[in-house]
C-alpha positions as CSV (number, residue, x, y, z in Angstrom):
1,X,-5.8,29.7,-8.9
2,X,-3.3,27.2,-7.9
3,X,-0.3,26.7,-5.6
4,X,1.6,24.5,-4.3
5,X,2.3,24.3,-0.6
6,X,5.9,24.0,1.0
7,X,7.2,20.9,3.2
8,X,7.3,20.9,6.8
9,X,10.8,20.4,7.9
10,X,10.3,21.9,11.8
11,X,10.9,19.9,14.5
12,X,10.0,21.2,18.4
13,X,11.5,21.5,22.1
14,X,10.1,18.8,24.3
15,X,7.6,21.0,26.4
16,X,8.2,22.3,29.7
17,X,5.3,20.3,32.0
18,X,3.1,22.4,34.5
19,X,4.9,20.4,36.9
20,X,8.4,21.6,35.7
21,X,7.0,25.3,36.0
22,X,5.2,25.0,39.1
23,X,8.1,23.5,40.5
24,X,10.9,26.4,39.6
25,X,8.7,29.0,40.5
26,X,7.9,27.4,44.0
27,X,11.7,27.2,44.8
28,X,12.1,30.6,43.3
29,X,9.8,32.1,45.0
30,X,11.4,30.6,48.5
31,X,14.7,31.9,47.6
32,X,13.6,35.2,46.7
33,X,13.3,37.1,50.0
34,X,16.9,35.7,51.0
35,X,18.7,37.2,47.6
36,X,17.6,40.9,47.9
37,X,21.1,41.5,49.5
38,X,22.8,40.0,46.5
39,X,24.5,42.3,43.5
40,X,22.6,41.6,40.4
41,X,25.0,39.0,39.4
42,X,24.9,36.9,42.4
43,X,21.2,36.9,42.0
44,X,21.3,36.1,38.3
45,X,23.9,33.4,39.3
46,X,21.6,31.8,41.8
47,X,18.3,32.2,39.9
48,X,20.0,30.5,37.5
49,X,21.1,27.7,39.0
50,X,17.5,26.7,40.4
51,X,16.0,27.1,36.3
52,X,18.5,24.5,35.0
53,X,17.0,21.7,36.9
54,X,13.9,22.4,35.0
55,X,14.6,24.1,32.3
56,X,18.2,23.6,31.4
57,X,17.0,25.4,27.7
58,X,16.8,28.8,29.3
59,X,17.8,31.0,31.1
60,X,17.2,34.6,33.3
61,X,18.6,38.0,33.1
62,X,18.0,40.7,35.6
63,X,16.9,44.4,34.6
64,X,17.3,46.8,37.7
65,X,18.8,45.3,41.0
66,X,17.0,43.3,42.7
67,X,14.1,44.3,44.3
68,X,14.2,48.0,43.4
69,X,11.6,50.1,41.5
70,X,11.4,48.8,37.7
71,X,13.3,45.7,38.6
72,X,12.5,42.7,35.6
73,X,13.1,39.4,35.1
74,X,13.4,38.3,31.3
75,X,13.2,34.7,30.8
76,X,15.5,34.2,27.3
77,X,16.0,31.3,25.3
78,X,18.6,33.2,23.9
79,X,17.6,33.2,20.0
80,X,16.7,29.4,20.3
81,X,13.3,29.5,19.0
82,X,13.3,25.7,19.5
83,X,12.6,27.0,23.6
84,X,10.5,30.1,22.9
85,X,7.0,28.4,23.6
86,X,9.0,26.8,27.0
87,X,9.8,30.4,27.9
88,X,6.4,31.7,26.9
89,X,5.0,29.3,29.3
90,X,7.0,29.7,32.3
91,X,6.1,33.9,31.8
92,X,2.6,32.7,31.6
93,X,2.4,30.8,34.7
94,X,4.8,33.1,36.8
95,X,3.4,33.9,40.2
96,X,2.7,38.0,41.5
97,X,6.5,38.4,42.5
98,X,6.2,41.4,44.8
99,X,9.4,44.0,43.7
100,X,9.4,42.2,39.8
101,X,7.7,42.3,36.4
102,X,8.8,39.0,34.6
103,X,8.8,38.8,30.7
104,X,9.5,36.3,28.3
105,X,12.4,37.4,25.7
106,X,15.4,40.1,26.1
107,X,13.8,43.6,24.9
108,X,15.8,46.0,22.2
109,X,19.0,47.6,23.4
110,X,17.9,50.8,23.9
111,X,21.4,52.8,23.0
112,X,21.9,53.5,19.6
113,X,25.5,52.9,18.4
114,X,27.3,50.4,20.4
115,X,30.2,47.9,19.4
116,X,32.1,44.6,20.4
117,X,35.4,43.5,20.1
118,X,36.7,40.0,19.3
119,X,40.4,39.2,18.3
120,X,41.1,42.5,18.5
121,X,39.0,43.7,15.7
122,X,35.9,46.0,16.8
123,X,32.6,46.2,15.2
124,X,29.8,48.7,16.0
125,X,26.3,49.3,14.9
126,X,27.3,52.1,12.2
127,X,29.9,49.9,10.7
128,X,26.7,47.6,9.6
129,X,24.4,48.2,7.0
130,X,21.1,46.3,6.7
131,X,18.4,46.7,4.2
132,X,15.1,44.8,4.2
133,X,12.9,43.3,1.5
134,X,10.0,40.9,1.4
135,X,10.5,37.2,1.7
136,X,7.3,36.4,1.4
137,X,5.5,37.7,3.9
138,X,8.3,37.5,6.3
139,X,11.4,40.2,6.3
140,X,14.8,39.1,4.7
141,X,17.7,41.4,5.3
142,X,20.5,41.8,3.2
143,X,23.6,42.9,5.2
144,X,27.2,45.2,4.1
145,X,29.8,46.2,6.0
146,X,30.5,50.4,5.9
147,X,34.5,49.4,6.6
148,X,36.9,46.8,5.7
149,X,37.0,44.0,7.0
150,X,40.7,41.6,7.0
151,X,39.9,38.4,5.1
152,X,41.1,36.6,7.9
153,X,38.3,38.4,10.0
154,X,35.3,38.3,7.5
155,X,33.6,34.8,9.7
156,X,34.2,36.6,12.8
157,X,32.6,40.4,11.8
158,X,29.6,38.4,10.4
159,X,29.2,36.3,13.4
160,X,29.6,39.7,16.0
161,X,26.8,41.3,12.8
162,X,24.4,38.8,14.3
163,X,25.2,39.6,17.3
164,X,24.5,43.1,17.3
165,X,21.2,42.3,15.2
166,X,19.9,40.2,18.3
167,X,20.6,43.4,20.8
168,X,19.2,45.6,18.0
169,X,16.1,43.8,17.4
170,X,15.2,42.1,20.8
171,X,15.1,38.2,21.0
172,X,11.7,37.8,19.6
173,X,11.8,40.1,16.3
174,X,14.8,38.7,15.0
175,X,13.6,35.3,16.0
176,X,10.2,35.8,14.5
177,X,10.1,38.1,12.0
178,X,13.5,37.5,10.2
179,X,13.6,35.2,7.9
180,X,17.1,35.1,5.4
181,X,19.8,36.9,6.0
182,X,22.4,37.1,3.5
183,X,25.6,39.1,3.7
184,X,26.8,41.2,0.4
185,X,29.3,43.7,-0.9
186,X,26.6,46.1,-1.0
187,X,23.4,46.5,0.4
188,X,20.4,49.2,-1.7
189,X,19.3,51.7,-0.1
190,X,20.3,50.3,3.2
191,X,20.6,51.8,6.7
192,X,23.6,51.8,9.5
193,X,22.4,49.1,12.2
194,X,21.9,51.9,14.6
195,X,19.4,53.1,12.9
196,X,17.2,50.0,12.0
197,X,14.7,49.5,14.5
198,X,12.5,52.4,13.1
199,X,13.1,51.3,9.4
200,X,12.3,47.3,10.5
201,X,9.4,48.7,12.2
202,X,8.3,50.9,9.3
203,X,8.5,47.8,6.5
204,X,6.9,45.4,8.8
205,X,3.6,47.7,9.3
206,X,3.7,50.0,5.5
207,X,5.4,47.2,3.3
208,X,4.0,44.2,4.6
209,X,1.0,45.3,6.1
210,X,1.4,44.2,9.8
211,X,-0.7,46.2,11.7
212,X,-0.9,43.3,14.7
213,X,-4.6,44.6,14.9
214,X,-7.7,42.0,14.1
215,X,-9.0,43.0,10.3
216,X,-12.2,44.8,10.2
217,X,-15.2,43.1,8.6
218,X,-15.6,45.9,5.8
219,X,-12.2,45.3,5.0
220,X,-11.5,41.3,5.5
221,X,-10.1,39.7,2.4
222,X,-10.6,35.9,1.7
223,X,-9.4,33.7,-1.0
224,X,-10.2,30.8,-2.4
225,X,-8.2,28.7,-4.8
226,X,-7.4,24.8,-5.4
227,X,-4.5,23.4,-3.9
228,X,-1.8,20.4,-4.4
229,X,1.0,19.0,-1.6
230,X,4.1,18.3,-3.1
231,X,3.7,14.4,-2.7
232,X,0.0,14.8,-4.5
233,X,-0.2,12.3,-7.6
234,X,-1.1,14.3,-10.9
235,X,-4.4,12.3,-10.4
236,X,-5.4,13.2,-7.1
237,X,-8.7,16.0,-6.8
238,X,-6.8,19.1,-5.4
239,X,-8.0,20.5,-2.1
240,X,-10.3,23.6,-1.8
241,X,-8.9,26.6,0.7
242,X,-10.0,29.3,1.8
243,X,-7.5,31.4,2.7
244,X,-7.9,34.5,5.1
245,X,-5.6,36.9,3.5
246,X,-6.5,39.7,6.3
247,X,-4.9,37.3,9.0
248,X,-1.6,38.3,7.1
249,X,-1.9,41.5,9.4
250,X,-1.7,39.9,12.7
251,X,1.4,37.1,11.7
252,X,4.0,37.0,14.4
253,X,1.8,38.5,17.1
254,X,3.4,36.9,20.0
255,X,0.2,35.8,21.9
256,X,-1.0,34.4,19.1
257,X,1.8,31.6,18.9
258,X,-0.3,28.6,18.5
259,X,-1.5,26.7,15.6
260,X,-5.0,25.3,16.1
261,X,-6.6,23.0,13.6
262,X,-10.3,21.3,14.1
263,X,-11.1,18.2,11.6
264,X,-13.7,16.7,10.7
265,X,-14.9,14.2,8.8
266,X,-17.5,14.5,6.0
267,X,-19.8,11.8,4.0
268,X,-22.9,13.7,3.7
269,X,-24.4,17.5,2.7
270,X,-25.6,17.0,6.7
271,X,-22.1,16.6,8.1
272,X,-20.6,18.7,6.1
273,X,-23.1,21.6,7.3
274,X,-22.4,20.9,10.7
275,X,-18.8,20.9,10.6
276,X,-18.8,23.9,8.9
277,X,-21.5,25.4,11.9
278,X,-18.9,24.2,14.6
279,X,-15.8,25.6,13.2
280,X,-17.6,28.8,12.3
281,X,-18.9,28.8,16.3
282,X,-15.3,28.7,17.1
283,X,-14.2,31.7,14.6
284,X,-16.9,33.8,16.1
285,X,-16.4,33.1,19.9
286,X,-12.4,33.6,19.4
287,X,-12.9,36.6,17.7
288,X,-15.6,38.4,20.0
289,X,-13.0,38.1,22.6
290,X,-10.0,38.4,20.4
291,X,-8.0,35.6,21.6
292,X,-7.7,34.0,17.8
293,X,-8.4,34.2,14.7
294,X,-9.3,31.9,11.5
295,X,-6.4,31.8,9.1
296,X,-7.8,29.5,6.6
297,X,-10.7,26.2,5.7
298,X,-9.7,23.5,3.4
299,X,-11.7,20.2,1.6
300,X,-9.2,17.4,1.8
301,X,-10.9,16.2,-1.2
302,X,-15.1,15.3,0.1
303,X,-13.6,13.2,2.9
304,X,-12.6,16.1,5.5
305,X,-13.1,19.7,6.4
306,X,-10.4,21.5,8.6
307,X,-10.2,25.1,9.9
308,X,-7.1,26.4,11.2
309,X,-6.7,29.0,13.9
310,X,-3.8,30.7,15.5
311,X,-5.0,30.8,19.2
312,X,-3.3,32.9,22.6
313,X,-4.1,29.9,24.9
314,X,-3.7,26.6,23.8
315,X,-5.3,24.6,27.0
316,X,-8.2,27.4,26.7
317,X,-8.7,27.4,23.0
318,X,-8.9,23.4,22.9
319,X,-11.8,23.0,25.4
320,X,-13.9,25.7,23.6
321,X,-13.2,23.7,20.3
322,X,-14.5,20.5,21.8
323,X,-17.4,22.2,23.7
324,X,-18.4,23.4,20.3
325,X,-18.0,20.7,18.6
326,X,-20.1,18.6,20.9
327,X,-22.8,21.5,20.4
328,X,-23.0,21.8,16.7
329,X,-21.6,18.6,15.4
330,X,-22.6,15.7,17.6
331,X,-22.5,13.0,15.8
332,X,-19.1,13.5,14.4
333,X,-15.7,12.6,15.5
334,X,-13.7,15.6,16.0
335,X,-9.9,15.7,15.4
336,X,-7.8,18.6,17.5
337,X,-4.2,19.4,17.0
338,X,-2.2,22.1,18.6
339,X,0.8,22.8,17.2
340,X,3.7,26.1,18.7
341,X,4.1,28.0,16.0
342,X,5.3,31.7,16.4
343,X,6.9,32.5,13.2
344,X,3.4,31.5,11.9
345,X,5.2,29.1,9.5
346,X,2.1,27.2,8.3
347,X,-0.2,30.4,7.4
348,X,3.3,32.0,5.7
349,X,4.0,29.1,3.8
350,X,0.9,29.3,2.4
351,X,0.8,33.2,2.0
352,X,4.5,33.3,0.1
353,X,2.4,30.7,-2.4
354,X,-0.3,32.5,-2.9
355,X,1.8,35.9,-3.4
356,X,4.9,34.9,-5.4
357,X,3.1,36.0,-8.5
358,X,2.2,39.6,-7.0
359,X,6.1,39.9,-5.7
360,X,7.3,38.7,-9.4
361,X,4.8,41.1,-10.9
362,X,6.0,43.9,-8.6
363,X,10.0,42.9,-8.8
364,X,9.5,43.1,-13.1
């Protein structure tokens, strides 16, 4: 089987450094004690204006008043997935903050049908219709409107449609997990926007098989197939993969966000067997603990063997790489990469490949 692989047109946030962090949450955490008095938007205001010397990408909310029972702080990059590993890592390094829970990304809107105005025209969650389908391993949503819309008002309903989706969804599943969205006349089988969170949930886990739970071994899939980048000449050797098809059951799991990949070089039976021991070390020890998990190998003809991961922590997950490559493959010069990817664009890419023939077959 062949297929041919997508180009990589992604481009990332500079990083927040642990300086950055450790330096917001040390002034936070000075100011803290004297904003308890504050209403909650005083206290957002003020929080706020401390993050912006670090961090002028996001931003923080305020569930609860401050201080009281249940009171959280939600770090948002507000749909700018461009800062999401930024605000992933200052949740990860938060301090204990006695009085607050702190959480990276703003949660669902819990009430069901709820509206905004703009330009006098009001839209609520019933007067959108949304109705899923596979994208390849990733959701696309076709969206309707269930009442007219003025022509003059059709760019401002489908902005305030987004809108909605975002409070509907939560920051991180429309994000993530949405991939196109195109608006029609009429949408199959769709349902009112108040009522999508259970249907999205429902086609992520029964239609595309995202159980966010590690595969078992009785039931792991792998496959293997030959494959060509775009810019391959006709004469160049394909590369072997081996893809890990199960993996597809854990894409978008948000602390597994980064992409991992151990290379090494091969000119011998020998090296080859002990790059394959080290990245296998690797697998196993990121598994037993669950903190990663192998989404695929590939030959790069007989020069190099890579294995690619999708990791929880990327500091953590590059030293165990290196200590096990210094175990099992000594003598050979190990290339690491890390790489932020929650949509899990590199695995996907290849999993829409693979798949486009089953979707076709199925679509027929």
């Amino acid at each position: 089987m062949q297929a041919e692989l997508p180009e990589d047109d992604h481009h990332a946030a500079a990083p927040l450094s642990a300086p950055q962090i450790a330096a917001f949450w040390t002034e936070f955490s000075g100011q803290l004690a004297a904003w308890v008095a504050l209403d909650g938007r005083a206290f957002v205001e003020e929080a706020n204006a401390l993050l912006k010397r670090q961090a002028p990408g996001l931003s923080l909310e305020l569930e609860g008043a401050p201080a009281q029972d249940g009171a959280r702080l939600v770090v948002t990059a507000h749909g700018n997935i461009e800062q999401f590993e930024n605000a992933q890592a200052l949740v990860r390094q938060a301090p204990r903050l006695e009085g607050y829970t702190v959480q990276a990304f703003r949660s669902r809107t819990a009430s069901g049908n709820f509206a905004m105005g703009m330009q006098d025209f009001e839209l609520s969650c019933d007067d959108v219709l949304v109705a899923p389908y596979d994208a390849g391993g990733i959701i696309g949503l076709d969206l309707a409107f269930a009442k007219a819309v003025p022509d003059a008002m059709q760019e401002h309903a489908r902005h305030m449609a987004f809108i909605l989706l975002d409070h509907v969804l939560g920051e991180w599943d429309f994000s993530v997990r949405v991939g196109p969205v195109d608006f029609v006349e009429a949408a199959a089988e769709a349902s009112p926007l108040s009522q999508f969170p259970a249907v999205f949930d429902a086609f992520q886990r029964e239609v595309l098989g995202r159980t966010y739970r590690f595969p078992q071994e009785e039931n792991d899939r792998w496959i293997s197939l030959e494959v060509r980048s775009r810019d391959a000449d006709e004469d160049d050797a394909p590369d072997l993969l081996t893809f890990h098809d199960s993996a597809h059951a854990l894409a978008t799991r948000a602390d597994l966000s980064y992409f991992l990949t151990l290379r090494f070089p091969i000119d011998s039976q020998e090296s080859l067997d002990s790059a394959r021991d080290a990245q296998d070390a690797l697998d196993a020890e990121l598994l037993r603990q669950q903190r990663g998990i192998l989404a695929f190998t590939r030959m790069e003809g007989m020069d190099f063997r890579v294995a690619a991961f999708y990791v929880d922590d990327p500091d953590a997950a590059a030293q165990l790489a290196r200590q096990l490559a210094a175990e099992h493959a000594p003598g050979l010069e190990a290339a690491l990469a890390l790489e932020y990817d929650p949509s899990w664009r590199e695995y996907l890419g290849m999993y829409g490949a693979i798949h486009r023939q089953d979707r076709q077959a199925d679509q027929a």
